[in-house]
Backbone atoms as SQL, in Angstrom:
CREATE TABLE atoms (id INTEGER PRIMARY KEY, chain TEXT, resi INTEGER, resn TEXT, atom TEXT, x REAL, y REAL, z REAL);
INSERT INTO atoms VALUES
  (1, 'A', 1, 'UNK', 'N', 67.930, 137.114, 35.277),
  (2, 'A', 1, 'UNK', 'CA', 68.414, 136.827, 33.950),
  (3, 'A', 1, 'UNK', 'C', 69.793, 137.443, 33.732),
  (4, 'A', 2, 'UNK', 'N', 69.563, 138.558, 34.878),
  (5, 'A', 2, 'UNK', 'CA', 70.933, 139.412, 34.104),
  (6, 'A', 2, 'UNK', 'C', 72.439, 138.880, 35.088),
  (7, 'A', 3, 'UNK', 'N', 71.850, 138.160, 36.035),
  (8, 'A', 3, 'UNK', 'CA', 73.276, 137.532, 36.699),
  (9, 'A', 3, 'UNK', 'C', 73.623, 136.357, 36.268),
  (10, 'A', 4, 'UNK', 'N', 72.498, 135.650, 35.309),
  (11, 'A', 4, 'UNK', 'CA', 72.872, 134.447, 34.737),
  (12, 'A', 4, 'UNK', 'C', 73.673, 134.432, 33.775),
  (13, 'A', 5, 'UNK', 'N', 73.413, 135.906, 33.071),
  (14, 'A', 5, 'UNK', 'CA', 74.264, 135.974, 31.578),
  (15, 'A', 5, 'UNK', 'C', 75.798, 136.356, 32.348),
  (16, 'A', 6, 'UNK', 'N', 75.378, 136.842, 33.347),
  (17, 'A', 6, 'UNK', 'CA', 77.087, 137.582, 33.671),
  (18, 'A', 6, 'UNK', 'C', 78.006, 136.610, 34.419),
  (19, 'A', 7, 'UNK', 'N', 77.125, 135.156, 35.006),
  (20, 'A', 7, 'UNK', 'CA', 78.045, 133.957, 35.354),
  (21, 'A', 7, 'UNK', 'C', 78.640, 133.064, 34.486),
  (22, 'A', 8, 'UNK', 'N', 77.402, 133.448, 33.362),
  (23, 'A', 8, 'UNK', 'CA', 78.018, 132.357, 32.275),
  (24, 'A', 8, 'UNK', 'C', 79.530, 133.078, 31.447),
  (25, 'A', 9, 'UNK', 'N', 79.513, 134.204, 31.724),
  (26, 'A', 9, 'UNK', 'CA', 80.536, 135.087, 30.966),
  (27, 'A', 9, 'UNK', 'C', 81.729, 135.406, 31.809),
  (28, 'A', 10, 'UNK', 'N', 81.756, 135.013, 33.120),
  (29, 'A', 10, 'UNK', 'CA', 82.820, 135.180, 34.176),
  (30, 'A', 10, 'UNK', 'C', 83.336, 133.946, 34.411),
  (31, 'A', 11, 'UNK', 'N', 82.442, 133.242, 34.320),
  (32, 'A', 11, 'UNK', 'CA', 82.969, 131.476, 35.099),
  (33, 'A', 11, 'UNK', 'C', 84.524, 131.459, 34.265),
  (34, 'A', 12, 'UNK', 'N', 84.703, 130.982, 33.066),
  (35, 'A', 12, 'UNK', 'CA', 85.753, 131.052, 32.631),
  (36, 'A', 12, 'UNK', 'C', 86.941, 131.519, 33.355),
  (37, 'A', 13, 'UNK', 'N', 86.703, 132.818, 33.512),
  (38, 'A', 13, 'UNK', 'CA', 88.100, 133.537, 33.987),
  (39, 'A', 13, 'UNK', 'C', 88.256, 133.211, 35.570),
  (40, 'A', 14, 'UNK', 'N', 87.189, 132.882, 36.285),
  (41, 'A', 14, 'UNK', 'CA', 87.291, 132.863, 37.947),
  (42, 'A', 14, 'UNK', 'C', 87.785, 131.209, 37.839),
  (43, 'A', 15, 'UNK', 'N', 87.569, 130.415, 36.935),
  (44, 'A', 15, 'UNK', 'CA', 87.748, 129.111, 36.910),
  (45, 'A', 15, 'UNK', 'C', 89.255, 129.522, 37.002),
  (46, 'A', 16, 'UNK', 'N', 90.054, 129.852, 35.739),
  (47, 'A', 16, 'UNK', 'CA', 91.728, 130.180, 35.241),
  (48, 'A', 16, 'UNK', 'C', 92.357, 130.678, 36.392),
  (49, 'A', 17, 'UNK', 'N', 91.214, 132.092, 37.722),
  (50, 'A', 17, 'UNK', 'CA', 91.942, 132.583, 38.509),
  (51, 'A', 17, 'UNK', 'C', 92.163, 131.572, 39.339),
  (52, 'A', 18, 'UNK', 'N', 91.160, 130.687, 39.780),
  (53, 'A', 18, 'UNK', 'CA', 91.241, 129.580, 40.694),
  (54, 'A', 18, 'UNK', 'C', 92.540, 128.623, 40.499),
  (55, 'A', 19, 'UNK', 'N', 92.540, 128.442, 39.163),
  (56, 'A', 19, 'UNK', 'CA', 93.444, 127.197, 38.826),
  (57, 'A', 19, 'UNK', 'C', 95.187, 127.798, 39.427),
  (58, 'A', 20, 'UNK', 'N', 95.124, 129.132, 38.734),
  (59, 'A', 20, 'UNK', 'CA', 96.349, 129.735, 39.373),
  (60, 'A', 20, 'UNK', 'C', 96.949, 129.878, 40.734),
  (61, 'A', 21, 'UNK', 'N', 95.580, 130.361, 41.027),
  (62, 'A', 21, 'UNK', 'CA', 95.959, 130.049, 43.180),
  (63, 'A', 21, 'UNK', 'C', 96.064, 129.122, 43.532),
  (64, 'A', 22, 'UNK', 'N', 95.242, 127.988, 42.834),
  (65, 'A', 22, 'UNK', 'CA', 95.832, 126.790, 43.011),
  (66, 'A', 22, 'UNK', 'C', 96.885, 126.298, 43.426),
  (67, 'A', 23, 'UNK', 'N', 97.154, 126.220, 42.278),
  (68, 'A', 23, 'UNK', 'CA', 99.158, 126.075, 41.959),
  (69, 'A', 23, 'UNK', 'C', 99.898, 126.615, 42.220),
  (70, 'A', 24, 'UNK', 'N', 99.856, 127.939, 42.922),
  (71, 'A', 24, 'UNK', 'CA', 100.513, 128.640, 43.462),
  (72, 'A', 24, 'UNK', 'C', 100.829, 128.339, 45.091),
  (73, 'A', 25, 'UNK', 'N', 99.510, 128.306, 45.931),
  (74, 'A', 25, 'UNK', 'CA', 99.037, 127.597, 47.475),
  (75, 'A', 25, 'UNK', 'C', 99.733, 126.615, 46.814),
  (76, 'A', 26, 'UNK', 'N', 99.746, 125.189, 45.905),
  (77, 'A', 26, 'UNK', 'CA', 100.106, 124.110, 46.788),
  (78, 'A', 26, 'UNK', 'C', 101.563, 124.321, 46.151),
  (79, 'A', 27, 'UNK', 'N', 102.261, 125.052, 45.533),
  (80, 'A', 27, 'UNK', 'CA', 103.333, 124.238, 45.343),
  (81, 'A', 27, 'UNK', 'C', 103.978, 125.357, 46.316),
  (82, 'A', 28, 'UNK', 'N', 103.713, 125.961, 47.132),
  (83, 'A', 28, 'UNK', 'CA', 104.226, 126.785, 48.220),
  (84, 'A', 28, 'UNK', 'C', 105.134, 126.299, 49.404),
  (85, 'A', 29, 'UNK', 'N', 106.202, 126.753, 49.702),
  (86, 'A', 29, 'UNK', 'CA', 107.399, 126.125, 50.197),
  (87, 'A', 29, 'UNK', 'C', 108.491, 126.835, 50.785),
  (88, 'A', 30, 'UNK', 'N', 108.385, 127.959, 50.631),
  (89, 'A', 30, 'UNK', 'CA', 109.550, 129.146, 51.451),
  (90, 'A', 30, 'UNK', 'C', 108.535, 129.239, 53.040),
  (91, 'A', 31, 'UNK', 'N', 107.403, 129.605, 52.714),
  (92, 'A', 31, 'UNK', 'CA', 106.907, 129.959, 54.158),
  (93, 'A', 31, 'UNK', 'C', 106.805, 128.800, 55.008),
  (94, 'A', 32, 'UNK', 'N', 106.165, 127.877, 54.400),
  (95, 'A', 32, 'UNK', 'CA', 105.830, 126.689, 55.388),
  (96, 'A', 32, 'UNK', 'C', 107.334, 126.226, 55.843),
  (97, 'A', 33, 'UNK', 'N', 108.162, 126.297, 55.334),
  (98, 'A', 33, 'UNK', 'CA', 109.625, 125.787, 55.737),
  (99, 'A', 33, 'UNK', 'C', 109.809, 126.555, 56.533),
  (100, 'A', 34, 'UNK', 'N', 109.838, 127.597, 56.592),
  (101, 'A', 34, 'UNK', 'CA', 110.137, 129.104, 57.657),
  (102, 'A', 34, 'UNK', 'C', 109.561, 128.594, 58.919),
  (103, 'A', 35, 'UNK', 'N', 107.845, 128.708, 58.786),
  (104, 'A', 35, 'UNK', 'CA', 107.493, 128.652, 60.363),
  (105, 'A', 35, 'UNK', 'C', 107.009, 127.483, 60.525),
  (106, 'A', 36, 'UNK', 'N', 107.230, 126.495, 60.429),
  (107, 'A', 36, 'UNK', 'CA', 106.262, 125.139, 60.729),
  (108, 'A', 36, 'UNK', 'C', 107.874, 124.246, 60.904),
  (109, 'A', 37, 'UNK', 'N', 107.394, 123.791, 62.038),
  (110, 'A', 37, 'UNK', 'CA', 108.501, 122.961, 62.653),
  (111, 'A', 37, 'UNK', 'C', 108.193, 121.551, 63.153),
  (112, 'A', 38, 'UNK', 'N', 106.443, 121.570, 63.438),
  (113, 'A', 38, 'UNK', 'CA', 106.416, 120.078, 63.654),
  (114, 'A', 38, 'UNK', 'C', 105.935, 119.399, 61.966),
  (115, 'A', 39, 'UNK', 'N', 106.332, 118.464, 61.724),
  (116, 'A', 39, 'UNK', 'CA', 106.192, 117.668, 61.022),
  (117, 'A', 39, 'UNK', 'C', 104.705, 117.350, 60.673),
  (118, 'A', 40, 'UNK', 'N', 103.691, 117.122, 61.335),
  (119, 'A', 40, 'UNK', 'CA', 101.967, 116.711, 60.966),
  (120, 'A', 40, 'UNK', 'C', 101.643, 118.045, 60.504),
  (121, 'A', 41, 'UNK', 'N', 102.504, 119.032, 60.855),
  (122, 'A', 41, 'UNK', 'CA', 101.590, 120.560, 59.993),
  (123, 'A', 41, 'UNK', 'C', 102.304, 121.006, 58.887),
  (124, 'A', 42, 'UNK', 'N', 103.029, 120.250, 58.651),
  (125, 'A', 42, 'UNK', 'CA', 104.021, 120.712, 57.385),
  (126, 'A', 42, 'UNK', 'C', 103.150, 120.672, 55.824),
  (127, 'A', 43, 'UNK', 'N', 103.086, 121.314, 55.214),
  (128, 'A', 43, 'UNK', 'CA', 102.529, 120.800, 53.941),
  (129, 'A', 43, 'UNK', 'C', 103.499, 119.475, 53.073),
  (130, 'A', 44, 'UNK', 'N', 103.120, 119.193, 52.425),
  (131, 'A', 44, 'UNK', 'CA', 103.850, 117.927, 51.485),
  (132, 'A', 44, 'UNK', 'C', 104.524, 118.194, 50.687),
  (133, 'A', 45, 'UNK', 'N', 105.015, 119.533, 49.845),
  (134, 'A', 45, 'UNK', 'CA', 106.485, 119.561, 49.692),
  (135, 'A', 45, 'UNK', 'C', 107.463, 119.838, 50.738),
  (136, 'A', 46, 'UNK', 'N', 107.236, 120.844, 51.866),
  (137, 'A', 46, 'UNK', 'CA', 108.033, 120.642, 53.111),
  (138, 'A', 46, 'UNK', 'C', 108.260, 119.447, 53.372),
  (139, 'A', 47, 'UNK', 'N', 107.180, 118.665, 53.783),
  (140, 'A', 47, 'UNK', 'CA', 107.495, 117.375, 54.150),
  (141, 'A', 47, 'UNK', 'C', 108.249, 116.822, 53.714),
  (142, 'A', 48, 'UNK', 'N', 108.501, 116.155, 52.781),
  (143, 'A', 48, 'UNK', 'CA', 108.867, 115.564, 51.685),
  (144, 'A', 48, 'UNK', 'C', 110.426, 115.764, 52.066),
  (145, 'A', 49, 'UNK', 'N', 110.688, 117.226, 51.850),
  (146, 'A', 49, 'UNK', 'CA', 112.693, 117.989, 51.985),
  (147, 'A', 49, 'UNK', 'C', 112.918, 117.210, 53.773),
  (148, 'A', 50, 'UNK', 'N', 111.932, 117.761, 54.484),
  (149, 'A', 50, 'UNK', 'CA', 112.305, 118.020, 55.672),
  (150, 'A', 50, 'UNK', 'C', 112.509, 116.528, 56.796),
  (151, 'A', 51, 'UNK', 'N', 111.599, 115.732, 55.845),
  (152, 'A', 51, 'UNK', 'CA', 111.743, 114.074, 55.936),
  (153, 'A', 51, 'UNK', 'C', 112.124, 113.127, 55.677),
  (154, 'A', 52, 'UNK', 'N', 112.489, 113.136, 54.767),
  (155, 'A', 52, 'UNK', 'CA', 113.196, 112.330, 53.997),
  (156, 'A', 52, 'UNK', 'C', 114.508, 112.535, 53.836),
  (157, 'A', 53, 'UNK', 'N', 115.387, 113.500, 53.840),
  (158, 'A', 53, 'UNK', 'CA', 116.461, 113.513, 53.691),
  (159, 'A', 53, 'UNK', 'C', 117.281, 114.171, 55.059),
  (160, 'A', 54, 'UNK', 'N', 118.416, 113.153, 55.403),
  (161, 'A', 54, 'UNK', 'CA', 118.932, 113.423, 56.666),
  (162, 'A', 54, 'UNK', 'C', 120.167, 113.312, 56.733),
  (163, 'A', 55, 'UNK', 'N', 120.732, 114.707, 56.848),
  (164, 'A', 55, 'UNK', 'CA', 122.344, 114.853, 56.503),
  (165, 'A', 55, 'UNK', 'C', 122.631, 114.717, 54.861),
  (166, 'A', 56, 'UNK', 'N', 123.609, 113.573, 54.792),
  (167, 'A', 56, 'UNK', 'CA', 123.669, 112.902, 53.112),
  (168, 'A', 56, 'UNK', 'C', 123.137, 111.523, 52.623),
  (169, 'A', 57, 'UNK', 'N', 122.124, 111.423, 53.692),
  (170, 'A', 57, 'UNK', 'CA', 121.601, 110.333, 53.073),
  (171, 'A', 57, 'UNK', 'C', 120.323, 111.053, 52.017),
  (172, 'A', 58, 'UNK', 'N', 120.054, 110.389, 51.386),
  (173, 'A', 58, 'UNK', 'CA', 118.627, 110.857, 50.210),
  (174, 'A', 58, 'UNK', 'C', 118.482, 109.230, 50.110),
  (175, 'A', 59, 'UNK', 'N', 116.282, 109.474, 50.652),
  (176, 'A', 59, 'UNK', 'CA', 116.330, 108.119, 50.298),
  (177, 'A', 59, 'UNK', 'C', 114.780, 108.625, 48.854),
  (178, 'A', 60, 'UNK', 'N', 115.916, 108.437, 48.201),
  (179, 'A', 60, 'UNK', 'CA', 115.539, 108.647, 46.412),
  (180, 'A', 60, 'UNK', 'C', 113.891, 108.123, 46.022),
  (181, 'A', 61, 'UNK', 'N', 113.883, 107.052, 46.412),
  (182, 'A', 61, 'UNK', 'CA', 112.565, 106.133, 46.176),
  (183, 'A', 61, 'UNK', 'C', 111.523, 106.661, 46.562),
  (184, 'A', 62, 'UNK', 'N', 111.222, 107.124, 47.942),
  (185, 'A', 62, 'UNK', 'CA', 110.651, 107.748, 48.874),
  (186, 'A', 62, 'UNK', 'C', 110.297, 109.394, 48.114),
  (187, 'A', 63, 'UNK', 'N', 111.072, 109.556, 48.621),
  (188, 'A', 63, 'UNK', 'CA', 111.158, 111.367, 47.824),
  (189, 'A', 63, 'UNK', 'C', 110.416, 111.144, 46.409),
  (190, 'A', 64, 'UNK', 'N', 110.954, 109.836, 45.389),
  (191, 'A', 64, 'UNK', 'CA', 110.050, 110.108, 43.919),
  (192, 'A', 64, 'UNK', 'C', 108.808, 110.150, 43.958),
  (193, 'A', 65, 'UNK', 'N', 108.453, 108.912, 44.897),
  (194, 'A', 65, 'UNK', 'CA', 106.776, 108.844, 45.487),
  (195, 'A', 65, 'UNK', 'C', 106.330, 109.682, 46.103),
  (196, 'A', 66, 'UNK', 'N', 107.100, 110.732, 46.570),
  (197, 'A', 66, 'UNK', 'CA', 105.919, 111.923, 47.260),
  (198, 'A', 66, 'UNK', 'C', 106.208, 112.843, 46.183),
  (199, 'A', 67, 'UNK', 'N', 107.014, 112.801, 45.099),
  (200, 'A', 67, 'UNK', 'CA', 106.782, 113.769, 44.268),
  (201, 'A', 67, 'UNK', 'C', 105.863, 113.995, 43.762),
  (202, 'A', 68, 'UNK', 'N', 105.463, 112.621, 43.072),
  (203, 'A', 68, 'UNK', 'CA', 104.369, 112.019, 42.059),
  (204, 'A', 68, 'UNK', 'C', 103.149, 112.466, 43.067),
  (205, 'A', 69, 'UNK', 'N', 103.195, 112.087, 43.576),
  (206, 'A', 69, 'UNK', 'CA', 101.859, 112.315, 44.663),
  (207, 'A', 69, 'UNK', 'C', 101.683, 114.167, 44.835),
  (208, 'A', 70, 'UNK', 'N', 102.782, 114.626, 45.515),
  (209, 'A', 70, 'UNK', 'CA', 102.338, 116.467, 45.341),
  (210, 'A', 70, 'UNK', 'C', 101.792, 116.993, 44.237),
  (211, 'A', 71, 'UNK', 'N', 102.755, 115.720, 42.992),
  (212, 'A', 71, 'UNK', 'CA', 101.769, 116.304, 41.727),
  (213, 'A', 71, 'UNK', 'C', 101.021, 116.150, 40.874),
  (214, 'A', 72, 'UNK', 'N', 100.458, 115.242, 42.061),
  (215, 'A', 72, 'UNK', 'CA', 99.188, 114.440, 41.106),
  (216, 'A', 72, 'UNK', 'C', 97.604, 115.643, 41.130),
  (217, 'A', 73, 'UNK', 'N', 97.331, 116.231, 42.319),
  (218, 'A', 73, 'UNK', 'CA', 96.444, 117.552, 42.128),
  (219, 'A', 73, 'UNK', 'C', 96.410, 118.123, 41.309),
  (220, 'A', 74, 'UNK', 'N', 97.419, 118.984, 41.132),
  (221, 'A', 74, 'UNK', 'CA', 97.186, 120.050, 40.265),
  (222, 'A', 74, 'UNK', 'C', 97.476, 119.906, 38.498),
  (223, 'A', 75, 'UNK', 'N', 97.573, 118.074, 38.382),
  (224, 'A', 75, 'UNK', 'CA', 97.575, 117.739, 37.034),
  (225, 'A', 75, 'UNK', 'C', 96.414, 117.357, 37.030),
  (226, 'A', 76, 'UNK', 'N', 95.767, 116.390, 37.988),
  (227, 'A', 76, 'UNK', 'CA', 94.087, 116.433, 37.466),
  (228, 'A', 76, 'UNK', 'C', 93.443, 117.259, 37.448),
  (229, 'A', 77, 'UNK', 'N', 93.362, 118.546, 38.160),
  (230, 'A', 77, 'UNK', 'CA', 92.705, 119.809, 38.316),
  (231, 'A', 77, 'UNK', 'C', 92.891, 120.284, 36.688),
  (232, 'A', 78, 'UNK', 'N', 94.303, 120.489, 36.435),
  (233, 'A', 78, 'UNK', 'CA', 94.367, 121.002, 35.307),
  (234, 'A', 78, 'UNK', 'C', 93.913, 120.136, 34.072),
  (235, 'A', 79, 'UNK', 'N', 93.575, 118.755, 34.072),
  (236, 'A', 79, 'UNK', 'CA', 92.792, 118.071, 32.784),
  (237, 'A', 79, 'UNK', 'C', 91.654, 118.078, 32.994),
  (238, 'A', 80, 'UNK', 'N', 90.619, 118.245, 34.014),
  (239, 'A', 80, 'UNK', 'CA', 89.870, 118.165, 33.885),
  (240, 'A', 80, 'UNK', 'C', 88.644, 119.873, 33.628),
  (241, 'A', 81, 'UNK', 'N', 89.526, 120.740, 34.382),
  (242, 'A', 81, 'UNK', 'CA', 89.397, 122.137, 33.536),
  (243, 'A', 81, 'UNK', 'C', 89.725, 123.001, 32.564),
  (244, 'A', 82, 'UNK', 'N', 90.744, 122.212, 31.752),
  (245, 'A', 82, 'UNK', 'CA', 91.028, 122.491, 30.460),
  (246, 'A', 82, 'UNK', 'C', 90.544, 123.692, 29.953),
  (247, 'A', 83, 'UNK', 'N', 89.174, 123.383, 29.551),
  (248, 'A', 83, 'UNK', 'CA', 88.094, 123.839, 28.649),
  (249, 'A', 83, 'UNK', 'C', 88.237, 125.284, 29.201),
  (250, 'A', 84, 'UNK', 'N', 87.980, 125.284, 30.170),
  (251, 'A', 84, 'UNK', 'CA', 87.790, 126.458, 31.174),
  (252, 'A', 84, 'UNK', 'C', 88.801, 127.674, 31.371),
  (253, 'A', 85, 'UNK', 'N', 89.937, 126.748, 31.800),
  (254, 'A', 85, 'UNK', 'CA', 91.296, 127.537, 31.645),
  (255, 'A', 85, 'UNK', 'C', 91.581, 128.119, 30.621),
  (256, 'A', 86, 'UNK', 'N', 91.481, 127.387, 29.415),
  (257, 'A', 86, 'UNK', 'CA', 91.615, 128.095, 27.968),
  (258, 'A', 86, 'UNK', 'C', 90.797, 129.203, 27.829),
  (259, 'A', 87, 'UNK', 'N', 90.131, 129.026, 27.827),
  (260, 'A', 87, 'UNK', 'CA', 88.030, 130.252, 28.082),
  (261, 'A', 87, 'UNK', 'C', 88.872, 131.110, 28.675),
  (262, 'A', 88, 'UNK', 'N', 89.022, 131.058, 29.690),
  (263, 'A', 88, 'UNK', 'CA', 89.535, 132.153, 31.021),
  (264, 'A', 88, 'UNK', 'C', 90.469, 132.725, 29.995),
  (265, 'A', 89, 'UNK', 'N', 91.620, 132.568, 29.847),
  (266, 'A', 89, 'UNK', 'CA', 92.821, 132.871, 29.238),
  (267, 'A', 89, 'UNK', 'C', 92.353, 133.330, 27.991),
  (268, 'A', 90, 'UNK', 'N', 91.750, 133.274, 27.124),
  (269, 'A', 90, 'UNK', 'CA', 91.874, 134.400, 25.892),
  (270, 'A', 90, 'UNK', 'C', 90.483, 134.763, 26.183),
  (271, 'A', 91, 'UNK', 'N', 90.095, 135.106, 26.945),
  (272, 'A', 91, 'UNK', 'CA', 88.566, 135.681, 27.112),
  (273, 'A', 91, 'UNK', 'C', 88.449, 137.084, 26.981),
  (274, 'A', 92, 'UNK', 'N', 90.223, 137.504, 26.743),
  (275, 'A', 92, 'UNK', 'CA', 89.923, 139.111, 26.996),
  (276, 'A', 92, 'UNK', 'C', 91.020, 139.290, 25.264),
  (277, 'A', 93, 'UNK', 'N', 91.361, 138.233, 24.826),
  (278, 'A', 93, 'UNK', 'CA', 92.325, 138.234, 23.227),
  (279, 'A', 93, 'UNK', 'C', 91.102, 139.589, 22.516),
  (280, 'A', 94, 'UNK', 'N', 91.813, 139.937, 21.622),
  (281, 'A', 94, 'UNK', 'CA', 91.051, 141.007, 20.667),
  (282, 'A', 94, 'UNK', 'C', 91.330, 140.638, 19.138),
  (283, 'A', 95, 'UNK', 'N', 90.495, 140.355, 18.439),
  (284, 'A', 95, 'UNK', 'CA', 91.225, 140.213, 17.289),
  (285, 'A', 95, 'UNK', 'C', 91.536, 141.016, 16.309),
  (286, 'A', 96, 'UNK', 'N', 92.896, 140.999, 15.798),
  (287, 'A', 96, 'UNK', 'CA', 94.121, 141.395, 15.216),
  (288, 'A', 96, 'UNK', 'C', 93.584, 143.329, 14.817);
């Protein structure tokens, strides 16, 4: 009983911590640029810099579509935990 009350009272905040590492891991981009040199292990914002653009060409179209796409995750993640994230985030507010 007593770990049930204490999941229902944590989920919130481990949900908010999750969402943060989240977004943090994917929009990550100094390291993977650093050591990853073949292309199939690159993550997808590396990719994206490291592929698409060659010298001064930018092929614009390309690049918008993998934008949209890197950031299509962590916008559904974030609508569909809303509830949660909010919970998490003032779970520790005090009032006035």
């Amino acid at each position: 009983m007593l770990l049930h009350i204490f999941i229902q009272v944590a989920l919130p905040a481990i949900i908010a911590a999750t969402i943060f590492a989240f977004t943090v891991s994917w929009g990550e981009f100094l390291y993977p640029m650093a050591y990853l040199y073949s292309s199939n292990q690159m993550v997808l914002t590396v990719g994206i810099i490291s592929d698409l653009i060659r010298g001064d060409v930018f092929e614009w179209g390309r690049i918008m579509a993998g934008c949209v796409l890197a950031a299509a995750p962590p916008i559904v993640i974030y609508a569909f935990l809303m509830d949660y994230y909010i919970a998490g985030l003032t779970a520790g507010a005090t009032k006035g």
